[in-house]
C-alpha positions as CSV (number, residue, x, y, z in Angstrom):
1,X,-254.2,77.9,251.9
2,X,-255.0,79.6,248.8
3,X,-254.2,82.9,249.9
4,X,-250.6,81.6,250.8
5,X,-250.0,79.7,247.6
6,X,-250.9,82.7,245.6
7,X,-248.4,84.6,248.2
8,X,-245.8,82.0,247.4
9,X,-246.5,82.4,243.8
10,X,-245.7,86.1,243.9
11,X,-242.5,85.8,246.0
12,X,-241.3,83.5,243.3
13,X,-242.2,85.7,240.6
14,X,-240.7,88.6,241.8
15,X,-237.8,86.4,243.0
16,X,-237.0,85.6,239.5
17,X,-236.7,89.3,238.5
18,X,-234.0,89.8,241.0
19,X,-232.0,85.8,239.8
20,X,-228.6,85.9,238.5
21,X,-227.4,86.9,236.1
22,X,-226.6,90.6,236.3
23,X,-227.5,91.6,232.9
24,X,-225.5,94.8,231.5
25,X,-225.6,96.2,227.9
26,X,-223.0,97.1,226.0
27,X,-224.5,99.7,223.5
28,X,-222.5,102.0,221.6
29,X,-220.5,102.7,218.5
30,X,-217.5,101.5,216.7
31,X,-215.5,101.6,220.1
32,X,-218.1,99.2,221.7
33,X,-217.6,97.2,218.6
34,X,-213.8,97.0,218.5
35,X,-213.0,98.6,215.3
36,X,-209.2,97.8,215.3
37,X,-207.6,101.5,214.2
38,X,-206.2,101.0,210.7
39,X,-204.8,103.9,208.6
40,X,-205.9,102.2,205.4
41,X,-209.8,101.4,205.9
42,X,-211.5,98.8,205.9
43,X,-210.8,97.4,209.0
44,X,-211.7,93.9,210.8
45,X,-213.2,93.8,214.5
46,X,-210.9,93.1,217.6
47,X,-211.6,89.8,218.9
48,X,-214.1,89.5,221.8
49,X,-211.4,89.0,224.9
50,X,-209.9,92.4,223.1
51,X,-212.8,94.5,222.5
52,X,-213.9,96.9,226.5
53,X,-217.7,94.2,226.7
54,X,-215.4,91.3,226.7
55,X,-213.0,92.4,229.6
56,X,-215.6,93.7,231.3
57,X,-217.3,90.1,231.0
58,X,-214.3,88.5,232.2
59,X,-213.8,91.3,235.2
60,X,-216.9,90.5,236.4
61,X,-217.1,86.9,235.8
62,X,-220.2,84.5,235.7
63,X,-222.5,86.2,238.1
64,X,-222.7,88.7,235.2
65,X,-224.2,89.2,231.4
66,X,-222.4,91.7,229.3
67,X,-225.1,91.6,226.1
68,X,-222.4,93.6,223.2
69,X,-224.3,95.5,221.3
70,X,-221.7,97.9,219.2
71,X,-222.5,99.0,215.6
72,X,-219.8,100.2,213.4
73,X,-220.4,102.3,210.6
74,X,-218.7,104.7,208.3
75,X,-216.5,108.0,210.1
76,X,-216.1,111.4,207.8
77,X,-212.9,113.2,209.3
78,X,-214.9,116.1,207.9
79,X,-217.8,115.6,211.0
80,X,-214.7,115.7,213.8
81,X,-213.1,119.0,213.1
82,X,-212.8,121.0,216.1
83,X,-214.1,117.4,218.4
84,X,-211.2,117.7,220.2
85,X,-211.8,120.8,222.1
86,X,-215.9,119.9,222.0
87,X,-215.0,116.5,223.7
88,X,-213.0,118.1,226.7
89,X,-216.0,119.5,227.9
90,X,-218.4,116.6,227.8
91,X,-217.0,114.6,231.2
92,X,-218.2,117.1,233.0
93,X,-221.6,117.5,231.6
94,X,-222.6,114.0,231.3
95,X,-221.4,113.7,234.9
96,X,-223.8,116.0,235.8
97,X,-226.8,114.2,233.4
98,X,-225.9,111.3,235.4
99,X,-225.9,113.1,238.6
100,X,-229.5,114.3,238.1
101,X,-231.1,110.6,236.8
102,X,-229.1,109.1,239.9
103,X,-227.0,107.3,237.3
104,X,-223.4,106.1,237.9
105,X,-220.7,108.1,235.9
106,X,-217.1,107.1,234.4
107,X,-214.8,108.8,232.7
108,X,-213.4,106.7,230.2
109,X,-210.8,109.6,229.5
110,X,-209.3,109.3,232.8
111,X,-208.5,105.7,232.1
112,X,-207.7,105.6,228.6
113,X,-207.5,108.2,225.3
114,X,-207.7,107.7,221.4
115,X,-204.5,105.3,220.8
116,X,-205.0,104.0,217.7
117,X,-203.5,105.3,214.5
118,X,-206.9,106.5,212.8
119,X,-206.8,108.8,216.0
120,X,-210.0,107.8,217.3
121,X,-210.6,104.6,217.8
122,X,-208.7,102.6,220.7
123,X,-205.9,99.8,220.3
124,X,-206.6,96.6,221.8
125,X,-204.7,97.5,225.5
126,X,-206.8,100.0,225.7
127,X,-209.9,98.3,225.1
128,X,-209.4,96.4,227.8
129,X,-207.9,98.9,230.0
130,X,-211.7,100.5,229.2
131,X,-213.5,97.1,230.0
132,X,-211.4,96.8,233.5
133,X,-212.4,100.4,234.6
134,X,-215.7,99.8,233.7
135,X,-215.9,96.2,235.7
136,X,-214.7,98.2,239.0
137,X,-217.3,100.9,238.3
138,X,-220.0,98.7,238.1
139,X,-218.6,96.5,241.2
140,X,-218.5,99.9,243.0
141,X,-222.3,101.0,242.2
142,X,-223.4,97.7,242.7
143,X,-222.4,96.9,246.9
């Protein structure tokens, strides 16, 4: 009896790591954090159904938990010179980094680009264009 109480025990211990919800982190930068583009700075933060975490929450509805965690911070134009042509070659290499840790892999560029009027942050539409591509990625790795 003991033996299968303990058994029972276990099952719902490990049970539990397995319970809804599907937790998902949002880490990243000023994009993550909704930095609304503004050609005179300081800017305010998109609200949360308009930042890419908050459609993604809403894509993937209850049985999910997007945790945001997006940090703005200053950008220096100075640090981006030559980004653009930099940035064309890194879908292919992080695909391959995922690739080899078995990760899943989106291109964000293939759904949405730079919109905004600073040039590199996104406009509200596309945020959640971004959150959208990211729910059906996620839907995708997860059957």
């Amino acid at each position: 009896m003991k033996k299968l109480l303990c058994i029972s025990a276990l099952l719902a211990l490990v049970g539990s790591c397995f319970a809804e919800p599907v937790r998902i982190v949002a880490y990243g930068d000023s994009i993550t954090y909704g930095w609304i583009p503004n050609p005179n700075p300081p800017s305010t933060r998109n609200g949360p159904e308009d930042r890419w975490p908050g459609a993604l929450q809403k894509e993937l509805g209850n049985n999910y938990q997007v945790i945001e965690e997006g940090l703005d911070g200053p950008v220096f134009g100075e640090m981006f010179k030559g980004g653009l042509e930099k940035s064309q070659k890194l879908p292919e290499l992080y695909e391959a980094v995922a690739k080899m840790g078995g990760a899943g892999f989106l291109n964000a560029g293939s759904v949405i680009s730079t919109d905004g009027v600073d040039g590199l942050h996104l406009t509200a539409e596309s945020e959640r264009k971004l959150g959208v591509a990211v729910a059906a990625k996620v839907k995708e790795m997860l059957k």
